[in-house]
N, C-alpha and C positions, 0 to 999 in steps of 0.2 A: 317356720312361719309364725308371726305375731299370732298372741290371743288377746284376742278386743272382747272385754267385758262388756256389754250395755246396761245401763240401766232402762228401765221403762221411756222413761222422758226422751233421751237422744235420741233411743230407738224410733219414736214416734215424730218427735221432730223429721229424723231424716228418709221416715217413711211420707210424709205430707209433702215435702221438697223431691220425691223419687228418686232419692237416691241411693236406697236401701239395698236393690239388688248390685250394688256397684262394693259395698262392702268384704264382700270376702275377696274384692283385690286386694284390700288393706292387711289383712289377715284373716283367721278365724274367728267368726262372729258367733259370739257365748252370753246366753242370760242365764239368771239364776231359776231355780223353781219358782221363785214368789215372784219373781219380773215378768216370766213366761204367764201365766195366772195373769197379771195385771193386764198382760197384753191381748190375751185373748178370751177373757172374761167375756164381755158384752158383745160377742164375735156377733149377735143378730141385729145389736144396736149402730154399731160403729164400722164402716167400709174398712177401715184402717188395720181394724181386727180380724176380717176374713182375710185381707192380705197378709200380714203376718201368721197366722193361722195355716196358710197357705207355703209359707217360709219353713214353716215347722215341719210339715209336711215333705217338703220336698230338701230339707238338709241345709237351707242358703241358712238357717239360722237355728243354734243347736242350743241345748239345755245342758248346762251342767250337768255333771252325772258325779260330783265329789261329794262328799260327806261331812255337810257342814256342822259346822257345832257352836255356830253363834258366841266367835272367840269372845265380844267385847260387846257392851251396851254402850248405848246413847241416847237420849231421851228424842235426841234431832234428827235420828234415824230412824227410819221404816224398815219393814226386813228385808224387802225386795235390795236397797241400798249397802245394810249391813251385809247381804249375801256377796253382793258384788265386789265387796272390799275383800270379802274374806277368801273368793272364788280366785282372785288376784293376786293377794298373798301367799297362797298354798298352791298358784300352777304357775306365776312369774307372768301372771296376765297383764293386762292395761287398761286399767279402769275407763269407760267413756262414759260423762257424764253430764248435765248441764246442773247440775242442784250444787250450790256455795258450801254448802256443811259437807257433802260427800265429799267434793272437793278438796275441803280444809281434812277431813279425817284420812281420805289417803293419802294426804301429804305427809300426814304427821307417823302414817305404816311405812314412809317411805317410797311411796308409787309414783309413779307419773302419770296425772289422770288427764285424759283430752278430751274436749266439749264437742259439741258437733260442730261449731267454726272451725276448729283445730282439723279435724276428718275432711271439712272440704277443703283446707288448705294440703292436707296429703292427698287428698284427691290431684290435685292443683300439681303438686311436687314430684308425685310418683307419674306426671301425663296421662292419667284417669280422664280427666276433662282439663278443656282449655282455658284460657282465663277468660276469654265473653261467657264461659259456660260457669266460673267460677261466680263472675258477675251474677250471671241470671238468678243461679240457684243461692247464692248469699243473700241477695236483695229480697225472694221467698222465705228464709230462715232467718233473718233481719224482722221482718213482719211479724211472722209467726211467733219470736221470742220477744218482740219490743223492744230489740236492744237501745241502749243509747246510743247520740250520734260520734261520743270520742272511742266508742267499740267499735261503731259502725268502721271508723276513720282507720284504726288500729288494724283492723284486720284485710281492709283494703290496701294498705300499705305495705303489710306485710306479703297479699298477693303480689305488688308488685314488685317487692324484693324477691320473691321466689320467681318471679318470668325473666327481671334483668338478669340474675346469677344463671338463669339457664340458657338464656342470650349470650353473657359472657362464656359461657365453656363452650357451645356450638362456635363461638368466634374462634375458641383457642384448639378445637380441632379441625 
């Protein structure tokens, strides 16, 4: 089974759109020490925290347990993000991220990192949800990040290249 690294941000993102418990379809859902911290820090201020907190709890969302040694610095990194590259590198995980320098640094270890549009689109692909569902919850996580409208465009498109190709193989069997 995949390991899906999060960082704090996606994690939170795709906790506000509800679709956090649907993650450990995708694979095994992994933060770091300093992500976990980030996320349930202010557990009395923020709803968002006692659910995750709750996650913790009951296993839907686990903490690394590897022994980090903070391979590499970045002035554009935080630790919780540096753990997440390094958590990745050392168990052959999958970085999920939505921050542009974490992005750019696990490209450059060599990773493939996915956003949380990317997750709802394996949502989408693995039959997790349908495409009005894919709709609903994009156009929540559209809002929540601001994207622009040729992102918005992009990945709408690409929903629909994932439901005609699964159109086309249900025709071919």
């Amino acid at each position: 089974m995949k390991k899906l690294v999060y960082d704090a941000c996606s994690l939170i993102y795709l906790t506000k759109i509800q679709l956090k418990e649907k993650l450990p379809l995708l694979g095994t859902v992994i933060v770091s020490p300093s992500v976990k911290n980030e996320l349930i820090t202010d557990i009395n201020s923020f709803s968002d925290a006692k659910t995750l907190k709750s996650n913790f709890d009951n296993k839907i969302i686990n903490e690394s347990k590897l022994k980090l040694k903070d391979i590499f610095s970045s002035e554009y990194l935080g630790r919780g993000e540096k753990e997440t590259i390094e958590i990745c590198i050392k168990s052959e995980g999958i970085p999920v991220t939505d921050d542009h320098q974490v992005i750019n640094n696990a490209l450059n270890f060599g990773l493939k990192p996915k956003t949380s549009e990317i997750i709802l689109l394996d949502f989408l692909r693995n039959n997790i949800i349908n495409y009005q569902e894919f709709k609903a919850f994009f156009k929540e996580l559209a809002l929540i990040k601001s994207l622009k409208s040729d992102i918005i465009l992009f990945f709408k498109n690409k929903a629909k290249q994932i439901v005609n190709e699964k159109k086309k193989l249900q025709g071919e069997n």
